[in-house]
Structure formats: structure tokens, C-alpha cells
N, C-alpha and C positions, 0 to 999 in steps of 0.2 A: 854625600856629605850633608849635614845638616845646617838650619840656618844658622847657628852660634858657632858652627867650625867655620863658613864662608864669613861671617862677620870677624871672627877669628884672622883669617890671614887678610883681612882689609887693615884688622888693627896694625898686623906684623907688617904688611904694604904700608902704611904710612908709619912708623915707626924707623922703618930702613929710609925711607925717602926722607925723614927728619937728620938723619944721619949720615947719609949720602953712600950709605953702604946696602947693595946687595946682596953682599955673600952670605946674609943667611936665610933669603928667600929660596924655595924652591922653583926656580924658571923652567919652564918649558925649554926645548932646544928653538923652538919657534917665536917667543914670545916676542909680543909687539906692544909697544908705549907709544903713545901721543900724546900731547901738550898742546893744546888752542888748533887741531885738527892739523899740526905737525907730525911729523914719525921719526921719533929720536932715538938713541939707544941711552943704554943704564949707564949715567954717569954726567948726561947730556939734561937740559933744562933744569929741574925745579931739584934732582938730583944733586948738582952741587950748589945751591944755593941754602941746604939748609932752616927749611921752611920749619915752622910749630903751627900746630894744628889744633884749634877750639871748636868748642860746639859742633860733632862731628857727629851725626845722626845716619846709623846704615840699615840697610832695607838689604836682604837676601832670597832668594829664590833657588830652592832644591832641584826644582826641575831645570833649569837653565845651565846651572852651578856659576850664575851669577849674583855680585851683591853690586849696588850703589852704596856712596855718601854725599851727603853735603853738609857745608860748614865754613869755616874760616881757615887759608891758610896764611899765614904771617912771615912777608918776606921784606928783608932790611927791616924787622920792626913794625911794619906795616901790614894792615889787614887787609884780606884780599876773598873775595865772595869763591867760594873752591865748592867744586865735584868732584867726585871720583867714582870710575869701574868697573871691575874685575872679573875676570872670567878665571874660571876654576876647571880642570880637564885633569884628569886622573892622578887627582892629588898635586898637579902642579898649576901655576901661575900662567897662562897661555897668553891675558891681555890687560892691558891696564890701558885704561879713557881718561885722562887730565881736563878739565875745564878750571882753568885759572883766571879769574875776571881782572879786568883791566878799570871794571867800574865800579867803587864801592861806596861811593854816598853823591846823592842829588836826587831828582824828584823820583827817579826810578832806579834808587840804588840806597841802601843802608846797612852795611855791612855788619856795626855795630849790635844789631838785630839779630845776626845770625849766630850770634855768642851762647841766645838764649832759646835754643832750638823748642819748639811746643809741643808740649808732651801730648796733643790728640794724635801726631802721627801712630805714635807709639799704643796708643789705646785697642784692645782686643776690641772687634767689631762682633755682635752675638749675633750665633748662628744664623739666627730668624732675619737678621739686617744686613746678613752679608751677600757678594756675589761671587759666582765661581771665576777662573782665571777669563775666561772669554768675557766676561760682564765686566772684567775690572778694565783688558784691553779695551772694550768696546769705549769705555767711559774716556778714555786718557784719549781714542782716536779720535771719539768727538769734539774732543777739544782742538785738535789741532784743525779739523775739520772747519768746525767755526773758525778757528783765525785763519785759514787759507777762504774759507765761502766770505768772510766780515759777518759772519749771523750769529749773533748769541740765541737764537732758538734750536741750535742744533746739540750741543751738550746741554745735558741736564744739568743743572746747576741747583743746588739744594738753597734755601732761603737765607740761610746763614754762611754761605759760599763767601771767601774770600781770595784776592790773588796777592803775593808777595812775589816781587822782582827784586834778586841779589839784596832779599834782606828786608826790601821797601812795600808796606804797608800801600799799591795802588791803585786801588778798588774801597769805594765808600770813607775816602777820606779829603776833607780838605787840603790837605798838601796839594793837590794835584791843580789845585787852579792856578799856581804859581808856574805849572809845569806847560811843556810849548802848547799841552794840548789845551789847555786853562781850564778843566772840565774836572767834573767828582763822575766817577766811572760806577755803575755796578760792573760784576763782570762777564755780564751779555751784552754794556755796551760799549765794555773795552775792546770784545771784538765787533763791534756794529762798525766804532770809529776808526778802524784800519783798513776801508775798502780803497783810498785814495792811493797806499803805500803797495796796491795789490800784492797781497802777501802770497808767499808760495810755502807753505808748509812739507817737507821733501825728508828722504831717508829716515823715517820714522822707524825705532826702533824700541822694544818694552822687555828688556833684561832682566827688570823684577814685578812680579806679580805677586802677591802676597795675598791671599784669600783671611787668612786671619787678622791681621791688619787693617785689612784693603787698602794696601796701598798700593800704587802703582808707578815703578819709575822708569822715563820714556826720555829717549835722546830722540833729539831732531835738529832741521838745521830749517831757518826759516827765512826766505828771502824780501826783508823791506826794501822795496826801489824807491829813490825820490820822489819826493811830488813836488812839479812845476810850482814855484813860485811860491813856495812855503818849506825852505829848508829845514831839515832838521838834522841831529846827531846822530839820531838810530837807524840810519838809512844802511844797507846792507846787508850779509846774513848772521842772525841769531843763531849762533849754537847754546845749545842748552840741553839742562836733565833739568826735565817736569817730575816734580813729585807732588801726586794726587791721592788726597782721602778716599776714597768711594764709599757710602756710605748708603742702604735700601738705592742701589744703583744711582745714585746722584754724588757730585762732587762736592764735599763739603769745606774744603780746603786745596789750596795751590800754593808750590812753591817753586819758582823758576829758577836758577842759577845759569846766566847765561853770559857770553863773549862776543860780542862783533868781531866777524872777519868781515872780507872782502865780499860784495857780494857774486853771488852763485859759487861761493867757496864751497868745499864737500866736508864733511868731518872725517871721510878717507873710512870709513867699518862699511 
């Protein structure tokens, strides 16, 4: 299947899920749905609620016969930081991944943002500055790498490297001093400053690899524990899909789209 037939039934996937109707996807007899690392069936969560869908940017991958998105999903009216996806098996639907954020505006959340998805993702990467699929993993695992070690010398990070969380610009901005951490981050020392929260970066998983693009989009689930005596909000685990630029093997952009569960939650794949 190629990449515009899988981007293809991602469209048809979220066009039925606007509608709350399945019957004219084609499902696996097997097929499995999740919602915030739940496992629902077809009809159950975002299913009947209805959602509309903005700013939806998807990334596919022939050899997997997987694609991601992310974007905006709008429930009661309201906009909500959204991922999605799909696995594709002999022309049928076998799995669908929901991440539906519960956070979409404050120092590390702007939903608003994600309305207007940035066309570098989408930019062909030329030949001479690209990397093959193992160069693009290697790049997305180092990142997670750094935030489970707290070392931003461990991904490459390109000079014009930025990070967006559900939407929010927070890396090299001032917004962030207002934020618990009160700090302007690059983003080697947004992982410097998460050694106190010992992060566990777990079930790392890379569905789409795109050598043309380079992009690469990676589910994980990331465990922030408390730190004595300096509460925060984020404590818990991050589920998320990272999508990352790679660019002459370096990461020139990030975009997280993530959920707090509970922590040592699983996202269940």
C-alpha cells in the first residue's frame, strides 16, 4: 500500500469517527482501538461523541503499513491537542492508537497552535541530507534516551532545533519563566532539568519512518515521579507521539502531543 493510500484510510478513520459510524471502514476481525491507553470497542469513547478534526498532518510508512496524525480534535466545541494511529494489514484496519489530550493551553500546552500545523514537516529532505530508516530511529531513540539519562548531549540536536508540547512553543521562549520551572530552555537543557523527576522513558515504539521527509513518529510512555518538596502538575506518565524532523542526522524540529495517566500506566501495544 502506498503512502497516500495509508494517509488515505487515516482520512476515511477520522471521517467515520466524526460521524460515529463504522460501517464503512474496512475492520480486521481482530481490530483494537484505544483512547488515553484504554481499549474500547467501535461506538465507545470519542466514537460517540462526535469530534471535528483541524489541522491534521499525517506521516505514513509503507513498510510497517503504518501511518500517524496529529492535530486538533474538537469535542463539545472545544479544542483538544489529538494523535492518531493506524495500522493497515491486508487492506484492512487491524489498529487504531487515540491520544486525546486533556491539556490544551498554559505554559506547556497551546492548542490553538496546532490549527496551523508547519509546513517543514512536510518539506522533502534531499537526498545528500537525508537518513535511512535506522538513522531516523536512531535520532527519535536518542531523544528519548536523553530524557530518561536528563543529558541533552546525547541527541543530536541541530542549532535551529526547537520543541512544541500540545501546540506550545517550549524551548527558547520566554513564556517559560512564568512556568513552575521559571527557566528559557534550549532543548538539551530541557532534558538537563528533568533529572529530579527521574524520568523513565518505556515502550518505545517508531510506526512511521519516512526517509523522504525524515520524519519520524514514535509512541512512548514516560514516567515523571514527584519531587520532595517542589510539586508539580506533570508528575506521572506522559503518553505521547513525538514527531521529529531529522535532518543531516540531526533533529531540527519536535512536536509532542501528549496525556498524563497515572503513573507506571502502560499504553497497553
Amino acid at each position: 500500500m502506498t503512502k497516500a493510500a495509508l494517509i488515505d484510510q487515516m482520512d476515511a478513520y477520522l471521517c467515520a469517527l466524526a460521524v460515529g459510524d463504522g460501517a464503512s471502514l474496512n475492520l480486521s476481525p481482530n481490530f483494537r482501538y484505544s483512547e488515553n491507553g484504554a481499549f474500547l470497542a467501535v461506538g465507545e469513547g470519542l466514537w460517540g461523541r462526535a469530534p471535528r478534526f483541524e489541522g491534521i498532518q499525517a506521516f505514513a510508512d509503507t513498510e510497517t503499513g503504518q501511518v500517524v496524525c496529529m492535530g486538533v480534535a474538537f469535542l463539545d466545541g472545544q479544542p483538544r491537542p489529538f494523535a492518531q494511529r493506524l495500522l493497515v494489514q491486508d487492506g484492512a484496519l487491524a489498529e487504531a492508537e487515540t491520544i486525546v489530550s486533556t491539556d490544551a493551553k498554559g505554559h506547556f500546552a497551546d492548542v490553538e497552535q496546532l490549527l496551523k500545523p508547519d509546513i517543514l514537516y512536510t518539506a522533502v529532505v534531499p537526498p545528500s541530507r537525508r537518513v535511512d530508516r535506522a538513522g531516523l530511529r536512531e535520532a527519535a531513540d536518542r531523544y528519548w534516551e536523553g530524557l530518561e539519562q536528563s543529558d541533552g548531549l546525547i541527541p543530536r540536536f541541530n542549532y535551529r532545533c526547537d520543541k512544541y508540547d500540545n501546540g506550545a512553543k517550549t524551548t527558547n521562549t520566554l513564556r517559560t519563566l512564568l512556568s513552575p520551572d521559571g527557566k528559557v530552555h534550549s532543548c538539551a537543557s530541557a532534558l538537563n532539568d528533568t533529572r529530579a523527576a527521574r524520568p523513565r522513558a518505556r515502550e518505545r515504539r517508531y510506526p512511521v519512518l519516512d526517509t523522504e521527509l525524515g520524519v519520524a513518529g514514535s509512541f512512548v510512555v514516560v514516567d515523571f515521579h514527584p519531587i520532595p518538596d517542589h510539586p508539580r502538575p506533570d508528575a506521572g506518565a506522559m503518553y505521547m507521539l513525538g514527531v521529529f524532523k531529522v535532518v543531516d542526522g540531526e533533529l531540527r524540529i519536535i512536536d509532542e502531543i501528549r496525556e498524563f495517566l497515572p503513573l507506571g500506566s502502560s499504553a497497553g501495544w
